[in-house]
N, C-alpha and C positions, 0 to 999 in steps of 0.2 A: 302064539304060545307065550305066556307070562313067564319073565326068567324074573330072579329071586333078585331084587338088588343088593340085598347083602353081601350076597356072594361077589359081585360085580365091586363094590365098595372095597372087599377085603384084599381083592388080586388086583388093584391099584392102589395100597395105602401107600404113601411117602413117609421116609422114617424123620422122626422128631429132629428137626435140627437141636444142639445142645444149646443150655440157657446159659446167658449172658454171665451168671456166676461160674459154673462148670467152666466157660470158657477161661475165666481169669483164673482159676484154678494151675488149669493147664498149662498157661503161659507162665504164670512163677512156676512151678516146678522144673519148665525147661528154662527160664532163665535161673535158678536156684542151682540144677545139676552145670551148667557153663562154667557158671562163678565157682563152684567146689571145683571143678575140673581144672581153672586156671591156676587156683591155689595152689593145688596137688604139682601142677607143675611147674610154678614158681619156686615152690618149693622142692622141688627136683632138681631146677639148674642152680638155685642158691645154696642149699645146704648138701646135696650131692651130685654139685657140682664136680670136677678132678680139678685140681689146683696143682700150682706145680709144685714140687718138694724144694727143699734149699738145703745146701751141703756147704757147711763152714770147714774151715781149714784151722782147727782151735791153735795147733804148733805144730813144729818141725825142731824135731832135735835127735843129736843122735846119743845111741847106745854105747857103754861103756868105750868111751874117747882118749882113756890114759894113755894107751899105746900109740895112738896118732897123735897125741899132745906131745909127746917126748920129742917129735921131731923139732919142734919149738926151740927147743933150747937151743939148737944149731943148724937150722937154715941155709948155712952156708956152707954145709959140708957138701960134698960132688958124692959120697956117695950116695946108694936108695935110702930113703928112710925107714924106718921101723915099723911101717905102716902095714901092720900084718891082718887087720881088719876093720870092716869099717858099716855099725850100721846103723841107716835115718828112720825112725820112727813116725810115723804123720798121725798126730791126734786129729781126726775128721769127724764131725760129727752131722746127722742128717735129721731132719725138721718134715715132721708129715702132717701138710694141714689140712688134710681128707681127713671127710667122715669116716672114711673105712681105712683099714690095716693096707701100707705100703712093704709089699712082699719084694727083697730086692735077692739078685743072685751076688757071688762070689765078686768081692772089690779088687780093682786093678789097680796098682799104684807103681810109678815107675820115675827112675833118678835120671837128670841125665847132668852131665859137664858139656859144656861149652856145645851144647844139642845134640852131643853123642850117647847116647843111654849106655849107662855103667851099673842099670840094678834094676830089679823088678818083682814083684812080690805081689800074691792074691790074697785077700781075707776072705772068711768063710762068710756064706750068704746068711740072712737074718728076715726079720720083721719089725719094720717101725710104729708100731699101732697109731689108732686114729688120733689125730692132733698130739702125739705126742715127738719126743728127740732121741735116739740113741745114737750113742758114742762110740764109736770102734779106735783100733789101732790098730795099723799096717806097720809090719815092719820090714824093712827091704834090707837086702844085703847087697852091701856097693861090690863091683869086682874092681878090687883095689889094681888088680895087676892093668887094668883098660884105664885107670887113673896115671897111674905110673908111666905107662905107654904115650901119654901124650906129650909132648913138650913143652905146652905152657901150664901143666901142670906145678912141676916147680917151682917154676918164676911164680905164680899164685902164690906157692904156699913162702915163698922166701919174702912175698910183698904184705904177706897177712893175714889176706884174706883168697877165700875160693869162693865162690858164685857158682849156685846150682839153682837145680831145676825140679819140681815133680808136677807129675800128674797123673791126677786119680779120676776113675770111673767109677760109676753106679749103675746098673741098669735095673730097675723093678719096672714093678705089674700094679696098680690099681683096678681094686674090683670094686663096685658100686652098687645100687638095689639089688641084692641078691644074685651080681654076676651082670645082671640086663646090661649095664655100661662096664666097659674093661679099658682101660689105657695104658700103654706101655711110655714107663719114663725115664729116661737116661741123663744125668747128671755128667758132671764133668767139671774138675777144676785145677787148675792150671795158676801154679804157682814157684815163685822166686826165693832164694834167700841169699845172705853168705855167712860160710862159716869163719869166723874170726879163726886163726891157728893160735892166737898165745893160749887160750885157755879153750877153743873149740868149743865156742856158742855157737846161736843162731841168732841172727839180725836181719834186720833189713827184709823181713816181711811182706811180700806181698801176693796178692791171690786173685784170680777172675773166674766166675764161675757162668757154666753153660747149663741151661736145661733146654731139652726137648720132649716133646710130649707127642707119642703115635698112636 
């Protein structure tokens, strides 16, 4: 019996290997899609990146001081002073240098004398938009009577000056490509001053600041 060869020809063909150009084709395109791929995420860890925030301590000074300045004049008396109240202001300001908006909650700030905490105070929560600063002000009110109570309180105020204490917290949220990355950031700065009694400045300045990033 005579079978067809063509038929035999056609249920054996082998499919066309691709030409040598087709190939190169192919090979830049996938090395073409790598190269953009690497960009893309270069550019993801560089410019939406989390960085950390920074929180300056612009000043520390307190609110209306007439009535704690009047003790000034006589230091030497045995009795309490006049010192009917007493409160520290902390001008703080916080630096966001993410590309996206720093969502922070309600600030803690707290006083203390000689590491006793005598005041404590919250500011309302906010948003630092992308790379830029805002400024807040805490204001605390000392509990003058836990000042009074102590015994080297006097001798301070008869020598000059008083030495205190505050520190403030921050804690926000960093959100990044549309939420994809989130980091949680908590500030903290921990700083010194004293207040002269003749005219109830503030001197002697200094600040250290914590970030951590979760």
């Amino acid at each position: 019996m005579i079978q067809s060869t063509g038929a035999m020809g056609g249920s054996g063909a082998v499919g066309k290997p691709p030409s040598p150009r087709l190939r190169c084709v192919l090979i830049s395109c996938g090395i073409g899609s790598i190269l953009v791929a690497a960009a893309l995420l270069a550019v993801t860890l560089t410019v939406y990146r989390v960085r950390e925030a920074v929180m300056t301590m612009n000043a520390i000074s307190l609110k209306d001081p007439v009535a704690a300045a009047a003790y000034s004049s006589s230091p030497s008396s045995s009795t309490a002073p006049p010192l009917l109240s007493l409160t520290v202001v902390a001008d703080v300001s916080v630096k966001n240098p993410n590309a996206a908006s720093l969502r922070y909650g309600a600030t803690e700030t707290s006083v203390y004398y000689r590491a006793r905490q005598v005041g404590e105070a919250t500011g309302p929560p906010g948003t630092a938009p992308a790379r830029r600063t805002v400024r807040m002000n805490v204001t605390v009110d000392v509990a003058v009577g836990a000042l009074l109570g102590d015994p080297a309180f006097l001798g301070d105020v008869a020598a000059g000056a008083v030495a205190v204490a505050t520190a403030t917290r921050v804690r926000g949220r960093v959100a990044v490509l549309g939420g994809l990355v989130r980091r949680r950031v908590v500030l903290e700065m921990n700083c010194t001053a004293t207040i002269a009694v003749a005219d109830m400045s503030i001197g002697d300045q200094s600040c250290d600041q914590r970030v951590r990033l979760r």
